[in-house]
N, C-alpha and C positions, 0 to 999 in steps of 0.2 A: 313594560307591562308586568303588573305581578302577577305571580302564579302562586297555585295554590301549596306550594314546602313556603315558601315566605310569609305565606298568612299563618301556616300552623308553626312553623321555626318563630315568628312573632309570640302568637299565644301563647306557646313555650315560656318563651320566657317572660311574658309577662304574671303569669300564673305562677313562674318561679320568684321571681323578684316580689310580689304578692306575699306569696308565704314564708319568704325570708323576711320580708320586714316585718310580719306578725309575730312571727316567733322571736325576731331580734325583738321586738318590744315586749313579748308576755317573756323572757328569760329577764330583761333587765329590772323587769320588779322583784326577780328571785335575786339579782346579781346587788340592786340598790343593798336588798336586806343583809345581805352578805356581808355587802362595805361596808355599812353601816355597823354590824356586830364586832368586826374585824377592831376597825377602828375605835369602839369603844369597848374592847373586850370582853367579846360574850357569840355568844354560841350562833343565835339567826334559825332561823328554820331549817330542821333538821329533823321531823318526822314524816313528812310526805312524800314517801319515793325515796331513790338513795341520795340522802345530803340532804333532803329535802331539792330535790330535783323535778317532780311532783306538783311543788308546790303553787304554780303558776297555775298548772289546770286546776288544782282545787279551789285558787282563787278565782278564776271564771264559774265552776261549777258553783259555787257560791252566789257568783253576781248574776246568775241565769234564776237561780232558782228563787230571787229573792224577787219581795211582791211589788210589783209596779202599782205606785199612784200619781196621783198627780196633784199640784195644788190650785189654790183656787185663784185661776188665772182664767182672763179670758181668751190669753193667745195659746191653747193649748197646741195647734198643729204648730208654730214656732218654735214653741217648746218642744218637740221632737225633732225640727229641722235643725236647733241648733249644735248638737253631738254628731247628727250625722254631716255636716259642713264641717265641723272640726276634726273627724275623723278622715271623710275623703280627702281632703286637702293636706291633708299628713300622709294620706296612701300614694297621692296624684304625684308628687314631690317626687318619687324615686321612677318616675319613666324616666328624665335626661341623665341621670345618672351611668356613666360607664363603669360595668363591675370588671371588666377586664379587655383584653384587647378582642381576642376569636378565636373560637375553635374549629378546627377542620374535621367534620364529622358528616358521613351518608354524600362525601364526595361536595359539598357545600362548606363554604364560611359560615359559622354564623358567627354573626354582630352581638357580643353580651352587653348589649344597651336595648331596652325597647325601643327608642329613638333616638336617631340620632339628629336633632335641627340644630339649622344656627346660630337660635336662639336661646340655648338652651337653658344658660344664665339668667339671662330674662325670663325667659319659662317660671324658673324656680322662682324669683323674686314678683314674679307675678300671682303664683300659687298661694305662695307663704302671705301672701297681703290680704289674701281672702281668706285667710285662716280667722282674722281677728273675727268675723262676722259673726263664725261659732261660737264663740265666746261670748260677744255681745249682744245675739240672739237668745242664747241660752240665759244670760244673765237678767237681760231686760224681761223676756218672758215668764222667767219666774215667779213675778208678780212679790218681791222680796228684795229689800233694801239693803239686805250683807250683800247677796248676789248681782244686784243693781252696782254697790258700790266697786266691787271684784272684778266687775264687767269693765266699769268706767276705767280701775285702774289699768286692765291688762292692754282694754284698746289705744290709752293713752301712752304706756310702755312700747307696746307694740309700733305703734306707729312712728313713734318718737327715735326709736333705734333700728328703725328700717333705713332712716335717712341714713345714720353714720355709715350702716352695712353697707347701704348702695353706694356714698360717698367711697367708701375703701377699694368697693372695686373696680372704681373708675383707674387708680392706680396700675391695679394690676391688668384690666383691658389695654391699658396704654402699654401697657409692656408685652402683651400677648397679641392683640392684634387681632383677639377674637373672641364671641360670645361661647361657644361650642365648649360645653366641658368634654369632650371626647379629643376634639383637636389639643384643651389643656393640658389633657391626660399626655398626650403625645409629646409633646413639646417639653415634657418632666422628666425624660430618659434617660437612665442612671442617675446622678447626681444634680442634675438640673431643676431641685423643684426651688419651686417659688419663695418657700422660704425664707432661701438665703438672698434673694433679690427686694424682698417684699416684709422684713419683718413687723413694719409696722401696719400695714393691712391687716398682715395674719392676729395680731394686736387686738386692733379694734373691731373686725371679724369676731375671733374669739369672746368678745365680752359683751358684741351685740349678740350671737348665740344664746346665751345665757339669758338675755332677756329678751329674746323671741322666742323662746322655751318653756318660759317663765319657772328658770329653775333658780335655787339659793344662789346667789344673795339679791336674786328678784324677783324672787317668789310674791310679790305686793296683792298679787291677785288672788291669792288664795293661801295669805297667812291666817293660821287658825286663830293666835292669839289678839288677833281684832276683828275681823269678819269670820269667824265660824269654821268656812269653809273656803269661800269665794263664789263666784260665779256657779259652781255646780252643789250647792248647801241642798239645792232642794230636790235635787235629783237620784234617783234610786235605777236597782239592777244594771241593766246592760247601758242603759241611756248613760248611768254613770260611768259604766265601765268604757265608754265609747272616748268622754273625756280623759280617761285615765290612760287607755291604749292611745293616744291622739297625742298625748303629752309626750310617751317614752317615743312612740315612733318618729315626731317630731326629732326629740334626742339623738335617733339614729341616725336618720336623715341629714341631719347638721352636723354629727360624726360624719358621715361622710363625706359630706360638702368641703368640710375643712381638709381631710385626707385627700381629696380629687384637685382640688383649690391650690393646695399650698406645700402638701406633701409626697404629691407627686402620683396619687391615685396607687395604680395596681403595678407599678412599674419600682423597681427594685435594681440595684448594683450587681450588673453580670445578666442582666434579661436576654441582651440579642446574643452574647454567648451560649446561656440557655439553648435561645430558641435555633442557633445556628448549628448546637452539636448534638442536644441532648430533644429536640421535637419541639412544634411550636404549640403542642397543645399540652405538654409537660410546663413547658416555660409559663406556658398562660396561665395554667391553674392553680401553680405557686404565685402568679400574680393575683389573684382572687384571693389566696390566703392571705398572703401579706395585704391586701390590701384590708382586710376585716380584720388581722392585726393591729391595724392603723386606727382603724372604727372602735374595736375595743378598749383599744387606748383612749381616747378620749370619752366613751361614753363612763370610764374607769375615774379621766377625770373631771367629769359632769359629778359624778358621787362623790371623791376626794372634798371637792370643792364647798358641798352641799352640808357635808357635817365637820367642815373647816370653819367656813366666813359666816358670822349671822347676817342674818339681812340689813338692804338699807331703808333707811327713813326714805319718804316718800321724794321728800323734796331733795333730798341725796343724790336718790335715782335721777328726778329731772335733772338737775344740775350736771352730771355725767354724762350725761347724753347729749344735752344742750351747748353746755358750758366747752366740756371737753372732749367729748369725740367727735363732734359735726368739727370744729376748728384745725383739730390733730389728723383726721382727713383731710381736710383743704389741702392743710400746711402738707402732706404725703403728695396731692396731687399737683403741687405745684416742685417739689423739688424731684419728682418722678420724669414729668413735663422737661426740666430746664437739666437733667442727668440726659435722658431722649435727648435730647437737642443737641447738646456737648457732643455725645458720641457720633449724633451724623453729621454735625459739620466738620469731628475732625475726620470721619471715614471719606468727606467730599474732597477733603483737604490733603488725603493722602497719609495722615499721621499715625 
């Protein structure tokens, strides 16, 4: 039966998990600019708050205060529906997420997951496939053929390297034996992440990211120098900024996926030592950090990447996805398959 600390210990944290991924997303537009200066030498926002620290809220204050129209479309309620689909489905993404193992506080566990199912793999993979909607909502709606086009390409990106993603980790379910990122997270202790079992998932994983993010070098969907903008050219204020938060969050989110996936979540070399001498809610909240180390890393190399590789040509991108990552999975799940098999016949066999 639940009672009522479980419903509020729930709320808890999801109203935390809530505003950590907001703010993971309005920093990483300060932390893009940063990389971005860094890497071409030059300075980045540096008057708003200190460092330009600031500078996030002034860009919201900005997009609030700016004047909403609309164009001359006749699906205008679409046309709002499609940011806020792209938005929730970027928010919705981080309930299966385990941000650490539990804290023992008010005489209670709590669980740092809002849910915990056993699905929770599929969860995500079912989320993120309703993302494209926002996009192609938004763009069809527009009543605008850049944004029509931006639309077309991202739903066709999108979909296209969903298969390779879901291909890769059929791999690594055959090695784990379960949907459950929480049970993943566990099964990664000390030294045991997936990584070293699994590097060619983590592979094609990683680069199907990139283009379900739609960041460089697949950005197709809203490269300026042929469509304008993309899918969101005709969109102003927060509608806009809905897209833009929806984008970085995304980022974060697949930071983490990757981190919980492949590197082992919140779990670090020396944990149950941690937690056996030094407390289990000391042990756990260095697992939180480290684990947002892990997130930072990669959302670090989402920006490296960005003002590294220029993009590809359209037909590049199909080919990649088509050509060579739907294949490069198979070929992972069949030598993943027939490694499984080796091992238990020679375990039956005594060897």
């Amino acid at each position: 039966m639940v009672d009522g600390a479980f419903i509020i210990e729930k709320s808890v944290v999801i109203v935390v998990v809530f505003a950590v991924t907001m703010i993971m997303a309005m920093y990483s537009t300060w932390a893009e600019r940063k990389v971005a200066a860094y890497l071409q030498d030059r300075v980045g926002p540096n008057r708003a708050g200190w460092g330009g620290l600031l500078q996030p809220l002034a860009d919201g204050l900005k997009l609030f205060s700016k004047e909403e129209f609309f164009p001359n479309t006749p699906n205008k309620f679409l046309f709002i529906v499609g940011p806020a689909i792209a938005m929730s489905t970027a928010l919705m993404t981080s309930a299966v997420i385990p941000w650490g193992d539990r804290l023992h506080l008010f005489g209670r566990d709590i669980l740092l997951q809002a849910t915990d199912i056993n699905i929770g793999l599929l969860y995500f993979f079912g989320v993120v496939s309703v993302g494209v909607y926002g996009i192609m909502i938004g763009g069809w709606a527009s009543n605008n053929k850049f944004s029509l086009m931006g639309a077309v390409r991202a739903a066709s990106q999108m979909v296209s390297y969903e298969v390779a993603m879901g291909l890769s980790m059929i791999a690594l379910l055959m090695m784990t034996g379960t949907l459950s990122l929480k049970e993943i997270s566990l099964q990664q202790s000390e030294w045991h992440w997936n990584i070293l079992y699994q590097p060619l998932s983590f592979l094609i994983f990683l680069i199907c990211a990139f283009a379900e993010t739609n960041r460089t070098p697949f950005d197709l969907a809203e490269c300026e120098s042929e469509l304008i903008g993309g899918y969101h050219t005709e969109y102003s204020s927060m509608k806009m900024g809905f897209y833009l938060f929806a984008e970085y969050a995304n980022m974060f989110i697949s930071a983490t996926i990757i981190s919980v996936l492949f590197f082992g979540g919140y779990n670090y070399p020396g944990m149950q030592w941690m937690v056996e001498n030094v407390g289990i809610n000391t042990a756990n909240l260095l697992g939180i950090a480290v684990l947002f180390v892990k997130i930072c890393f990669f959302i670090f190399f989402y920006m490296w990447v960005r003002w590294t590789i220029p993009r590809f040509r359209y037909d590049q991108l199909m080919n990649l996805g088509w050509k060579i990552l739907i294949p490069l999975s198979i070929i992972n799940i069949i030598i993943t398959g027939v490694v499984i098999l080796r091992v238990e016949i020679a375990a039956f066999l005594g060897f």
